[in-house]
TORTORSE-506745 format. One record per residue (C-alpha): x, y, z. Coordinates in Angstrom, 3 decimals. Layout:
<recs>
<rec u="X" v="Y" w="Z"/>
...
</recs>
This chain:
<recs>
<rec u="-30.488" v="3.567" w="24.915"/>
<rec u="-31.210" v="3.449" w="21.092"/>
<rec u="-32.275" v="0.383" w="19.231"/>
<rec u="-31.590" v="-0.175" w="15.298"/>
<rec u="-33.706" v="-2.532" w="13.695"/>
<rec u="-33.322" v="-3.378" w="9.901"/>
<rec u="-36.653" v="-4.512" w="8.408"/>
<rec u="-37.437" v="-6.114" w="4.967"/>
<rec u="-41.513" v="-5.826" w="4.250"/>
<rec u="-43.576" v="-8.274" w="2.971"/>
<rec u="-46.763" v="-9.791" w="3.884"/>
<rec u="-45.738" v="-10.945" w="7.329"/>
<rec u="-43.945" v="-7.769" w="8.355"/>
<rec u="-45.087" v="-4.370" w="8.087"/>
<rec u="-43.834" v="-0.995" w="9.347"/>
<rec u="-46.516" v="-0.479" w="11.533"/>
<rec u="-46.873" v="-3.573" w="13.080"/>
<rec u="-43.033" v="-3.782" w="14.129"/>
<rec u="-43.718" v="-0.204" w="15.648"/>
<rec u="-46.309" v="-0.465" w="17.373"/>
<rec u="-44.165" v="-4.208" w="18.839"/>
<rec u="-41.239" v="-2.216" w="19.527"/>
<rec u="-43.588" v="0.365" w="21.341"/>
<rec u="-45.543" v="-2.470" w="23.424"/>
<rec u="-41.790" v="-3.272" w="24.695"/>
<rec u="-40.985" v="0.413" w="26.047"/>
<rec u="-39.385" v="2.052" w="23.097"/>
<rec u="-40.621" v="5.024" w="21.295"/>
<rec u="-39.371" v="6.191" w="17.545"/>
<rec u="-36.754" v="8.143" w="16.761"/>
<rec u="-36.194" v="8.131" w="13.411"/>
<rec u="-37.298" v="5.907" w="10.197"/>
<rec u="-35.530" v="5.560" w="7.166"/>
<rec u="-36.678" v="3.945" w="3.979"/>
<rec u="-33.782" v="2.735" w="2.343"/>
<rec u="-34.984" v="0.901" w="-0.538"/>
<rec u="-38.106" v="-0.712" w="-1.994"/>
<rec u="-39.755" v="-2.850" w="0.789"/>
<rec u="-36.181" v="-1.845" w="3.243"/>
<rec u="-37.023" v="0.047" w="6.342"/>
<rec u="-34.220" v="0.835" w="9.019"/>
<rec u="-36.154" v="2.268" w="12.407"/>
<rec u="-34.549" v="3.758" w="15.275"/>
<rec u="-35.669" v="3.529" w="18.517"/>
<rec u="-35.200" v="4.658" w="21.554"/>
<rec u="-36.347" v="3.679" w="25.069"/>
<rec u="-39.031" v="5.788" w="26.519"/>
<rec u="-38.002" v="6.583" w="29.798"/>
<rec u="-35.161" v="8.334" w="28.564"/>
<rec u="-36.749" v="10.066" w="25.910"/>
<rec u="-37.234" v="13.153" w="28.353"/>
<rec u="-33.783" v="13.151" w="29.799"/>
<rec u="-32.385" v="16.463" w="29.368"/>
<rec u="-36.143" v="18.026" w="28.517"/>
<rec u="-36.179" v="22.009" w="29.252"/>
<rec u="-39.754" v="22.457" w="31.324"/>
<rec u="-41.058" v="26.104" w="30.222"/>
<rec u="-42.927" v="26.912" w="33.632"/>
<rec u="-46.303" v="27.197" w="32.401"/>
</recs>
């Protein structure tokens, strides 16, 4: 399951700190897209389905 948040920075609200919130809740990044000054849109999605579909090598 993917998440899209749109963020505006400023002093209250920073990249990092709504990553590493949306992280704490069981979502990893997926993508991050600066779309203007100060105007982030992140993509997350969950964790444990972030390996779904992974190819193990063996090794």
């Amino acid at each position: 399951m993917y998440k899209v948040v749109d963020l505006i920075e400023d002093k209250h609200t920073t990249v990092e700190a709504t990553l590493n919130e949306w992280v704490a809740k069981g979502y990893e990044p997926f993508q991050v897209i600066r779309r203007a000054t100060y105007s982030w849109r992140l993509i997350f999605r969950r964790a444990d389905e972030a390996n779904v579909g992974s190819v193990a090598d063996g090794n």
